[in-house]
N, C-alpha and C positions, 0 to 999 in steps of 0.2 A: 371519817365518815360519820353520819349522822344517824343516832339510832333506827329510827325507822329506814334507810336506806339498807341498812345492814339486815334489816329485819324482810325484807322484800328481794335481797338477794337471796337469805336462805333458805324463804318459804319456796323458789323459784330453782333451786339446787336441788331443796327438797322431794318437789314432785318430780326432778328427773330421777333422785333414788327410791321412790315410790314405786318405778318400774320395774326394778331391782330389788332391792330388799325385801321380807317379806312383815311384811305388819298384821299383827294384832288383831282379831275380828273387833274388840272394844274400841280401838284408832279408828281402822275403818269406818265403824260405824258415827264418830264424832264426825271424821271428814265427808261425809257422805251430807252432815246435817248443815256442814258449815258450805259444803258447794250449794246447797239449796237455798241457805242463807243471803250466801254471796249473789246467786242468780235473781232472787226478788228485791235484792237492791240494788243491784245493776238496771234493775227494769224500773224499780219506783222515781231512781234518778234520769235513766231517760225520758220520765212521763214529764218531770218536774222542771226540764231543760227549755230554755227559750229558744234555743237555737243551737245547731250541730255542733260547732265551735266550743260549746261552754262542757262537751263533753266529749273533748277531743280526742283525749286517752283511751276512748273506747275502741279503735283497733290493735291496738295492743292489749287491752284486757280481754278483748273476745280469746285472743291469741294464747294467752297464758289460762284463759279460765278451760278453752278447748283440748289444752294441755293436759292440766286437771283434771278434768274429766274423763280421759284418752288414761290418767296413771293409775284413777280409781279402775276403771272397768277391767286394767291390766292386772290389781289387787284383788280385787274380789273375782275374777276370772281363777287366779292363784288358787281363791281359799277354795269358791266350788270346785274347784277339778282336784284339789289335794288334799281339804278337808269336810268337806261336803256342806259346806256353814262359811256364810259372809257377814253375819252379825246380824243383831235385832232391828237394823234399818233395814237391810233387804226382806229377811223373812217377813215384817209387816206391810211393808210395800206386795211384796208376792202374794200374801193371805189375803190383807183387802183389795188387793184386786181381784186375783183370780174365783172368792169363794167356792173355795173346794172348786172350781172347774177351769183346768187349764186354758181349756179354749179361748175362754171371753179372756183370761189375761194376756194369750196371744193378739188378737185380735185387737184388744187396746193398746197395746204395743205398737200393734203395726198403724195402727189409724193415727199416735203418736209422731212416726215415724215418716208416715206420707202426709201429713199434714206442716210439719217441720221440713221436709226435704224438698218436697214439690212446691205448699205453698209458700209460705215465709220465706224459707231463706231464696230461692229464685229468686221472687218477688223483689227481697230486699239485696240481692246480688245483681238484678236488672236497675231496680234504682242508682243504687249507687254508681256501675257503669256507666249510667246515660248520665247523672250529677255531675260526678268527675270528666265527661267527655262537655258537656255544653260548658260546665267552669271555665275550661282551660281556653274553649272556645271565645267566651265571654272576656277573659282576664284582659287585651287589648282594648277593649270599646270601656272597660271600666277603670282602666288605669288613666288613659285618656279623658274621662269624666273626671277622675282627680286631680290633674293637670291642668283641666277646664275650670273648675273650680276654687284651685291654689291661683291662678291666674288672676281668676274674679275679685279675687279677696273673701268669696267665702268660707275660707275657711284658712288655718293658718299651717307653716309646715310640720309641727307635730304631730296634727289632725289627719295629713296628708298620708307622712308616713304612717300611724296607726291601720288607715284604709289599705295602704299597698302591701302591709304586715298582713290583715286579715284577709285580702283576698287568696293573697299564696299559700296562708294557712287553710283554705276552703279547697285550692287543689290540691293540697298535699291530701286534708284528711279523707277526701273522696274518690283521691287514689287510693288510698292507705284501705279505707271500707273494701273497695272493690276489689284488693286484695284479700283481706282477711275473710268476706264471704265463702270463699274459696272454704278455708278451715273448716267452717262449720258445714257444707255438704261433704265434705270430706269425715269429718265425724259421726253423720248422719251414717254414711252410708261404713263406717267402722261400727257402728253398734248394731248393726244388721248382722254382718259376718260374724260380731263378737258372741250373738245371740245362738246362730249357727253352733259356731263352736263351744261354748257353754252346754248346750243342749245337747249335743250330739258325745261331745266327747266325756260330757256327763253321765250320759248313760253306757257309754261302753267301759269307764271306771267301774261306776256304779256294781258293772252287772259283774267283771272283770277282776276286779282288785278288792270290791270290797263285799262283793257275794250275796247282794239286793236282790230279789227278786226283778221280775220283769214291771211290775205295777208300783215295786218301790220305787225304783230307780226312777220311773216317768214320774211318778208323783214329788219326790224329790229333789231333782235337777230341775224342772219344769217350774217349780213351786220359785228358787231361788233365781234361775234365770229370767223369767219376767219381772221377781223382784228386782234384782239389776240393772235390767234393760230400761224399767220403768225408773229406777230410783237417779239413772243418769240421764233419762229423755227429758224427765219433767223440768232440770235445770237448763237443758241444752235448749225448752223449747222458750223457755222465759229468756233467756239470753238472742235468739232465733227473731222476738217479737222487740226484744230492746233495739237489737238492730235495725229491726224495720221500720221502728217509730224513730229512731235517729235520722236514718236518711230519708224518710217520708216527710220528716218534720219541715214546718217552714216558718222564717222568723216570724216572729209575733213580740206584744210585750208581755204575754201572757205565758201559763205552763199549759200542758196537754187538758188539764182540767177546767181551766178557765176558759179555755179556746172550747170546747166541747159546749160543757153550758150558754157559754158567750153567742156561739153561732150556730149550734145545733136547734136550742131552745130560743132563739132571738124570734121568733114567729106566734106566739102565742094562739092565735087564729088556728095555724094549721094544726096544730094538737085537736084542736075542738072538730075536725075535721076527721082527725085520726081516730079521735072517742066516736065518731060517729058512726063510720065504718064496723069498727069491732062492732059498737052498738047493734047493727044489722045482721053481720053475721052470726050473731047469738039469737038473732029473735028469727031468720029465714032459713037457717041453715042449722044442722043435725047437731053441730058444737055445741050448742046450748048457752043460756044465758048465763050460768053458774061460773061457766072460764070465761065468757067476756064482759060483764057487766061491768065484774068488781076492777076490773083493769080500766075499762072506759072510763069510770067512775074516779079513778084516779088519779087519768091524765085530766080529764075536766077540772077535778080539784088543781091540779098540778099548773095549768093553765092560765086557771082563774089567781091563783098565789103572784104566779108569774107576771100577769101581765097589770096587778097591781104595783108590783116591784117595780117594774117598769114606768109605771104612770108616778109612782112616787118621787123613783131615781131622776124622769124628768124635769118633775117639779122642785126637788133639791137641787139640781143643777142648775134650773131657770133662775131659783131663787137666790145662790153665788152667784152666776153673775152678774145680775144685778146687783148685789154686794158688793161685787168687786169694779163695776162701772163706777157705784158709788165712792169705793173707798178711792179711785182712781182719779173722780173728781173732787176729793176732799184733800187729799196726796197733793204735796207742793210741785212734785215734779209734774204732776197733768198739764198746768200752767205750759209746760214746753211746746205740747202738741197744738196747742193755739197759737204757734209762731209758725205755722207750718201755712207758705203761701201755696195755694193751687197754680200752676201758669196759666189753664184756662178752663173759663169756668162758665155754664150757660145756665140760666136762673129765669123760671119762667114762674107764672101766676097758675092757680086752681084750674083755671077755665082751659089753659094750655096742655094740661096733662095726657090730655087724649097721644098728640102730638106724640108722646116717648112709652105711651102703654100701647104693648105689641099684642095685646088681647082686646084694644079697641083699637085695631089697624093701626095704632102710630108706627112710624116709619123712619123718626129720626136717630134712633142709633145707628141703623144701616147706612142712612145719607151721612152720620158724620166716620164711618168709615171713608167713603168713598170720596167725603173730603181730604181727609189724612194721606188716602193713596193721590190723588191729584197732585195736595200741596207737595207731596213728595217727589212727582215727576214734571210737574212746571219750576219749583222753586230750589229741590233738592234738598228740603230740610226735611226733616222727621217730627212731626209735629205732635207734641207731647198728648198726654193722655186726658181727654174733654171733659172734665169732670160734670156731670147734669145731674139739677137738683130744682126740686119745686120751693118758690118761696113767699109764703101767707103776705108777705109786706107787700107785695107787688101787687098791682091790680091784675085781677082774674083775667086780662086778656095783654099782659105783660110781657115781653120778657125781658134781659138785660146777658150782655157779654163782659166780661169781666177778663183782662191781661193782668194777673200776678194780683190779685185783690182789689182791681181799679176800674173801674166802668170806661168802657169804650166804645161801645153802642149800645142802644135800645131799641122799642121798637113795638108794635102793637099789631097783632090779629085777628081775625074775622074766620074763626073756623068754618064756617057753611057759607062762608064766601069768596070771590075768587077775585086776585088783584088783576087789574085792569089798565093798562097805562097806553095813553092815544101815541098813534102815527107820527104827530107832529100836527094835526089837523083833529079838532074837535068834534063829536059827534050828536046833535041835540038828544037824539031817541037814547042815547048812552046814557043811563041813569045810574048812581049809586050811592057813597060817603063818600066825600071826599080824604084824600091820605097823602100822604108823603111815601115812594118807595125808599125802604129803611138803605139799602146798599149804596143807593148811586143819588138819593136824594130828589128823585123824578115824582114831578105832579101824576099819583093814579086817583081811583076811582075802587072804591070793595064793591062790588059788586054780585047780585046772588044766582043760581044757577038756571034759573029763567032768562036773562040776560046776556050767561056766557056767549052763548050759540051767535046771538047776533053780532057782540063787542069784535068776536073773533072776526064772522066776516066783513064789518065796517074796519079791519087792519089793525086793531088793539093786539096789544102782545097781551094774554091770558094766562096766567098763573097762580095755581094753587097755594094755600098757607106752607106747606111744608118746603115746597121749592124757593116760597120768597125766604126764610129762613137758614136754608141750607144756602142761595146765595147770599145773603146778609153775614155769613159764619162765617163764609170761602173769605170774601172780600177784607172781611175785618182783621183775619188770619194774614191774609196776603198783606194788608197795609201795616202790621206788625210784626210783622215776623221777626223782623232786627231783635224784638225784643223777646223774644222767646230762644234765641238761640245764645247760649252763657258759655262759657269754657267747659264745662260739661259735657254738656253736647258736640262743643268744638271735638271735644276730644273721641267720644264715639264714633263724629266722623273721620276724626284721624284713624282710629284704630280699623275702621270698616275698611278704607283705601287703603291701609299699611296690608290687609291679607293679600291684595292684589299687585301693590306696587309697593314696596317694603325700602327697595334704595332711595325710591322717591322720597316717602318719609324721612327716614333718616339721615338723609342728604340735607332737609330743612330743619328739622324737628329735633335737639333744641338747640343745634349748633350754629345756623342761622337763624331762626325767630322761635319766639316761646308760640308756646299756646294763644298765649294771651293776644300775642301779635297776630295771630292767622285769624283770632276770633274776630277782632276788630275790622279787618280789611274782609271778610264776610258778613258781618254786620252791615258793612257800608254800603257792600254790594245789595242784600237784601233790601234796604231799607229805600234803596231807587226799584224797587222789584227787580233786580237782574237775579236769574236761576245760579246757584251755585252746582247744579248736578255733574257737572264738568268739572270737577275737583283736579285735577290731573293737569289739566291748563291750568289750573289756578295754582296750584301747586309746583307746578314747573317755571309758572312767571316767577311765583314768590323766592323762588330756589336762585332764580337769575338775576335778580336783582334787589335780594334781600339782605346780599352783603353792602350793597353800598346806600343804603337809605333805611331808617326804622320805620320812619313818617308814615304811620296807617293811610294818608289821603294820597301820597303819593305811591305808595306799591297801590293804592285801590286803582287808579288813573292805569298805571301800568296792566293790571289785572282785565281791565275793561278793552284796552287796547288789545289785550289778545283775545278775548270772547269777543273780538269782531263780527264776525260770522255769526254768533249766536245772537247780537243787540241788532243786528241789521234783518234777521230773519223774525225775529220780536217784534219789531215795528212796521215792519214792509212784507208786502206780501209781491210772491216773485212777478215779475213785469209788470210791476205799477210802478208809478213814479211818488218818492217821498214828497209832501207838499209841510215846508218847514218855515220855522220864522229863525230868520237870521240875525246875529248881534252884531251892529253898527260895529265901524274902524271905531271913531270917537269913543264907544262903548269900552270896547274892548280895552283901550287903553287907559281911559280911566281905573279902570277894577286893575288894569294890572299895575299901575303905580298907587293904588292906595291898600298893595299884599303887605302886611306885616309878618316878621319873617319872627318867631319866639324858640324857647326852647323847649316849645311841649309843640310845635308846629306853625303853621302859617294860617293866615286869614284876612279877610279881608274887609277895610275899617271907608268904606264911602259916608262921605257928608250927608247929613238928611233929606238935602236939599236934593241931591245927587241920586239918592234911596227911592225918594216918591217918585221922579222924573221914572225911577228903572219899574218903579213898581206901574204906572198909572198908563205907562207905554205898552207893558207887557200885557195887561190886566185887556187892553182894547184888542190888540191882536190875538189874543188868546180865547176872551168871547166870543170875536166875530167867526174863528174854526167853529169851535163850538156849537155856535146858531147853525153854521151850514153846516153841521152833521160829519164834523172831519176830528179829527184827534189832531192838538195843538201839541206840537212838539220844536224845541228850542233847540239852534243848532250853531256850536261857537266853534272857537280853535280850541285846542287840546292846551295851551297852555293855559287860560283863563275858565275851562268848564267849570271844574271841582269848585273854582271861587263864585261861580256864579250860580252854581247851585246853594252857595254856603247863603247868597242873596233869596232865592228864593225857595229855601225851605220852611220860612215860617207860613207863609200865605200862598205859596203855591206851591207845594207837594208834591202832588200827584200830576204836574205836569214835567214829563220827560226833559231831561236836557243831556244832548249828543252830542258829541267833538267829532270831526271829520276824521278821525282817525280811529276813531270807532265803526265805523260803515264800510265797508267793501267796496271797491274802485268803481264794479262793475254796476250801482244804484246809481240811477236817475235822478236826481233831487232839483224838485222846485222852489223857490223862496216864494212863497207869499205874504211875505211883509218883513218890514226890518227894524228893531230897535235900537234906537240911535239915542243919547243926547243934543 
């Protein structure tokens, strides 16, 4: 064993022969100086502590120090009742307290004694209690938080366990407190009794054995039992208050001291408040100016020190970092954070600002929430985070959309005017600028708020800057989405579905398709706008038929075939009949003999000749919907869709194309017109 180990068993052997043996009034009195000792450093360490933990041993020392003290008042108990003398630490502790009058040193005794018993240690035996009870309470919702977080990847398993170590060590030691509280009202109320018997049984020695008079004996016993009483209270009450600053404490990075000036003083103002008060009361009331000036006068000073400290500290701080933005852009590694692309990004001119300042009524951060909740329940993506920023280059009535650092629409505003777009029929009195609507490309009209009133009732659709923008955002999102959604995201949504449907997952995920594969065949789907929020069909097709095919176009084909019911409720509204354009026999078979079959997948390779014939056919049919105010939708066989979409996705897009096996038995469908070769 290690010297100090040895030296901590014996000191601890010791005080139990302390009760026993009898010692020396000269020992005594060192031991008497060394438990005072021991008590105001047990107190300067708990003030100095950040947190309960870093002074864990402290039920245990309360325990051994309660000991101690418990062996002393058993020794000098000894000396007064067998030699009428406990050493020159009691008699001076007894003389300057009591001077020459027993009473006041009873009486500080006892005010010692209920101010240790009643307040502090309660106090600090209620804390502790209620600590150790909500701890234990807590330990499940915080283990779980660790779990959640080893999970995330914030943090790693060492880190983890560290946390599950120190939370068990928070209930042990605030059971441990709640125990050892115990000791110290238990000591409290032994140096009551002990006080009893010293005095009492002091005086019937006294009077008895050793033949005092009646005025010696009181003045004698009296003089040494308060010293006693006193010279053991004063350590018991420093150790009483270490306690309560332990469990009262709460973490910080700070010690008891820093946290006091930090938070007490952090108000500078309300000093100057406090000087005022005293201020009054010395000048309207009997106190006089003599006890509150020079104090007023001090927190003012004190105040005024303060709250330059303050204004400096913040100006030394402003002035780092700034230093450190600098050394950050001089630093090779800065260069990295300019590789960082935003997904979506909306960038307007000076003139626009009003728009996103919520102190001059703009309204657009809230409309692109309520974009983000839409795209989420029409499309089922999660649509990452909008990033808005003003930009000098752009003209003052600008703005510009931006997918991944790339411009994908713009667009131009008339704040005090309102856009205006005709029936279908023009209206002379209808005056404005003429515009392009930025979303859908539609001839308006800005128009200013004198005008509104009438555009409305000549059948104008009338809309506000903020509305045509928040549709301009919806729509641009909608037609991109494909490109916002990366394996990243795939994976979120995997992970969101696996809490609900777990075999599902793991049924697919990665034993039949990677990631990468489920991202793709959602990709495909977004990119014809079809909702992915039905993960579970998607997920169930891709589980059934993802063993025997990789090919993203063909599980997409499959995928669509089971969102039946959702593509047929997307386009048709219930008891109407579809009015669709249909693809020629001729057609059809052309595209399906010129599929080229490779091994990254299929596609299909028509003559030019063949190309313009499909494009200049569809181009007629598809305007003439159009003009009569119908949505032009393309309707083939399931075996040649996906190819014939692969035809018309450079020039027409955004016109729908459906395979009959994507629709529901029970629609109606009319063909208004057919594209043939």
């Amino acid at each position: 064993m290690k010297l100090k180990d040895v030296s901590i068993l014996v000191g601890i052997i010791g005080i139990v022969l302390m009760m026993v043996l009898p010692i020396p009034t000269w020992l005594l009195s060192i031991l008497l100086v060394i438990n005072i000792s021991l008590a105001m450093m047990i107190l300067l360490v708990a003030m100095n502590t950040k947190e309960a933990l870093q002074f864990s041993i402290f039920p245990a020392i309360l325990l051994i120090t309660t000991l101690f003290r418990l062996a002393l008042n058993i020794s000098t108990t000894k000396l007064i009742l067998g030699e009428a003398d406990a050493g020159s630490v009691v008699h001076t502790f007894g003389s300057w307290i009591s001077q020459g009058q027993p009473v006041i040193g009873f009486i500080v005794f006892l005010i010692l004694v209920v101010v240790q018993f009643i307040v502090i240690t309660r106090g600090s035996e209620r804390v502790a209690e209620v600590a150790a009870r909500f701890t234990l309470d807590a330990m499940p919702g915080k283990q779980m938080s660790i779990d959640a977080d080893l999970n995330a990847g914030l943090i790693n398993e060492q880190q983890a366990r560290d946390r599950r170590t120190k939370i068990e060590r928070e209930a042990d030691f605030y059971g441990a407190m709640d125990g050892a509280s115990k000791f110290v009202k238990g000591d409290a109320i032994a140096s009551i009794i002990i006080l009893f018997i010293n005095l009492i049984g002091g005086f019937i020695i006294g009077m008895s054995m050793r033949g005092m008079s009646f005025m010696d004996a009181i003045s004698t016993y009296s003089l040494l039992t308060i010293g006693d009483g006193l010279v053991s209270q004063i350590p018991a009450l420093l150790i009483s208050t270490s306690a309560g600053l332990i469990v009262t404490r709460a973490s910080s990075e700070g010690n008891l001291a820093e946290d006091i000036t930090g938070q007490l003083f952090a108000y500078p103002r309300l000093i100057y408040i406090v000087a005022g008060m005293l201020a009054l009361l010395g000048l309207f009331t009997p106190i006089g100016i003599f006890a509150t000036l020079p104090l007023a006068a001090l927190l003012v000073f004190a105040a005024r020190r303060m709250q330059t400290n303050m204004n400096r500290k913040a100006l030394e701080q402003e002035q780092q970092e700034e230093e450190q933005q600098i050394e950050e852009v001089r630093s090779p590694e800065s260069v990295i954070n300019l590789l960082q692309v935003d997904p979506i990004e909306f960038e307007f001119g000076y003139g626009l600002i009003p728009l996103a300042d919520t102190s001059q009524g703009g309204d657009l951060l809230d409309r692109i929430i309520m974009i983000r909740r839409q795209c989420a329940l029409e499309l089922g993506l999660v649509v990452p985070v909008i990033r808005i920023r003003d930009n000098i280059q752009l003209k003052p009535n600008e703005y510009v959309m931006k997918i991944k650092g790339n411009t994908v629409g713009r667009g131009e505003l008339l704040l005090n005017h309102y856009l205006a777009m005709s029936p279908g029929f023009d209206d002379e009195s209808i005056t404005g600028i003429d515009t392009v609507e930025p979303a859908f490309g539609l001839p308006a009209l800005w128009i200013d708020e004198a005008t509104k009133e009438r555009a409305e009732m000549a059948g104008y659709t009338v809309v506000d800057p903020p509305s045509v923008v928040a549709t301009h955002l919806t729509e641009t999102i909608k037609k991109h989405a494909h490109e916002l959604l990366g394996r990243q995201e795939t994976k979120a949504l995997i992970d969101n579905l696996r809490e609900s449907y777990p075999a599902l997952v793991d049924d697919l995920i990665p034993s039949v398709l990677s990631i990468g594969d489920v991202q793709k065949v959602l990709a495909k789907l977004l990119r014809e706008k079809i909702s992915i929020r039905d993960m579970v069909t998607i997920f169930e097709t891709l589980a059934d038929y993802g063993s025997y095919t990789k090919d993203p176009e063909v599980l997409t084909e499959y995928v669509r075939q089971a969102l039946s019911r959702q593509i047929t409720q997307q386009f048709t509204h219930e008891g109407e009949t579809m009015q669709v354009i249909t693809v020629g026999p001729a057609l059809e078979k052309k595209i399906a003999e010129s599929v080229q079959q490779t091994d990254q997948g299929s596609y299909v390779a028509l003559d030019p000749v063949s190309t313009q014939t499909v494009f200049q056919k569809l181009s007629e049919q598809i305007n003439r919907l159009i003009q009569a105010g119908q949505q032009p939708i393309v309707l083939t066989s399931p075996t040649i869709r996906m190819y014939l979409r692969q035809v018309m996705e450079r020039t027409m897009q955004d016109v729908p194309v459906l395979s009959y096996s994507e629709l529901e038995p029970n629609v109606e469908i009319q063909s208004v017109g057919v594209v043939n070769l």
